[in-house]
Each structure stands twice: as C-alpha cells, then as structure tokens.
matplotlib code that plots the C-alpha trace (Angstrom):
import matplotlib.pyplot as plt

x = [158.8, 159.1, 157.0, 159.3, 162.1, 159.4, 158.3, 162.2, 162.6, 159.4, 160.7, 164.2, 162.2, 160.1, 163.8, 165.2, 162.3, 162.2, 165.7, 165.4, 162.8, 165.0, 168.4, 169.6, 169.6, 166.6, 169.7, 170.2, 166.8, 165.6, 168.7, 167.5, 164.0, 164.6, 166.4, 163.4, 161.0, 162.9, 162.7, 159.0, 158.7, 160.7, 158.1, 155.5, 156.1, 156.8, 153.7, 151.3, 150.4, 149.8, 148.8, 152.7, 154.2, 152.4, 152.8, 156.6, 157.0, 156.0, 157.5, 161.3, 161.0, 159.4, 162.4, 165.1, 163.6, 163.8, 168.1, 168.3, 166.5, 168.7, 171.8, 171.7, 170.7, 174.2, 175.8, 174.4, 175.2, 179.2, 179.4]
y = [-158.2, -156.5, -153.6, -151.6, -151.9, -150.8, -147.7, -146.5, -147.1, -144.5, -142.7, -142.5, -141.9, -139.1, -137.4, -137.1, -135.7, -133.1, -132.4, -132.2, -129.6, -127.3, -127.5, -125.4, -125.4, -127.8, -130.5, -131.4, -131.4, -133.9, -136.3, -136.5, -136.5, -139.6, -141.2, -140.3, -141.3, -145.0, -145.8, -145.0, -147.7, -149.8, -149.0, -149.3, -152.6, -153.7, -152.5, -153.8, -150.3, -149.8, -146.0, -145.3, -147.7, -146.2, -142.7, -143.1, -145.0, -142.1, -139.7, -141.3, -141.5, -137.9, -136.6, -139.0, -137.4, -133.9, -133.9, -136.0, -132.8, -130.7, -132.8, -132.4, -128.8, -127.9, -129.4, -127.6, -124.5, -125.9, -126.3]
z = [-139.8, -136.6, -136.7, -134.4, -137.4, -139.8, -138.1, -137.7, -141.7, -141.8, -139.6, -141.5, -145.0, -143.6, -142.0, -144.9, -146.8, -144.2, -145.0, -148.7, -148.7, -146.2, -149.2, -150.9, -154.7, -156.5, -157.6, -153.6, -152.5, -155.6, -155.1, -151.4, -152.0, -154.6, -151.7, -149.1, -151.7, -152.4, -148.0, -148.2, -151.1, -149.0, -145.9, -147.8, -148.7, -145.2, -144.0, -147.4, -148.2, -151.8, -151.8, -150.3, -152.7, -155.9, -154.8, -153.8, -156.8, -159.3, -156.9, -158.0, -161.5, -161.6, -159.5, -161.3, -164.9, -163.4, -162.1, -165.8, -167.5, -165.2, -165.7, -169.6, -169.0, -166.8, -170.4, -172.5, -170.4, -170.3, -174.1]

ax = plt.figure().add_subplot(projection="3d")
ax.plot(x, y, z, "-o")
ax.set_aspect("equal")
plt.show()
C-alpha cells in the first residue's frame, strides 16, 4: 500500500482521538474514542505494527464494555 494513504489514515485516527478527549460528557468521548481506536487498528495493520493493533484492539472492547455499562445504567435510571 501506498505509504502516503497510510500515514493520512494515522493521521485521521490520531484527529479524532484528539477530539474525543476535548467532548463533553464521557458517552461522546468513548463513542469517538472507539472510532479513533478501530482507524488505528486499521493503521496498524497497514503498517505491520503489532503493539498498535493489540493496544487499539483492547482499547475498543474496553470502551464498547464501558457505553454498554453506561447504556444499561441510563435504563435503570429511566425505569
């Protein structure tokens, strides 16, 4: 792959995670960051690097189980 399309997919991934952290309210910045984290997956397969695949990896499932706990939360609250 060209490397030039690589580095703007980093590029995008690393964006949007400067986005999520300046949100407002923990639901927005972890639906972001889950979208941040998935690009860097996507990156770090384009460019072989392991370390960003694992880390990205665990980073989306712990942000996906965190807006699930808050999800269920927000119902219980509505009951």
């Amino acid at each position: 792959m060209n490397p030039f399309i690589s580095d703007i997919i980093g590029y995008l991934a690393l964006v949007m995670n400067l986005y999520s952290m300046s949100s407002k309210g923990e639901y927005k910045l972890r639906v972001v960051s889950s979208i941040a984290n998935a690009i860097y997956v996507l990156y770090g397969f384009l460019i072989e690097a392991i370390p960003i695949i694992l880390g990205c990896s665990i980073a989306v499932c712990l942000h996906l189980y965190r807006l699930k706990s808050l999800n269920t939360t927000s119902n219980d609250h509505r009951k």
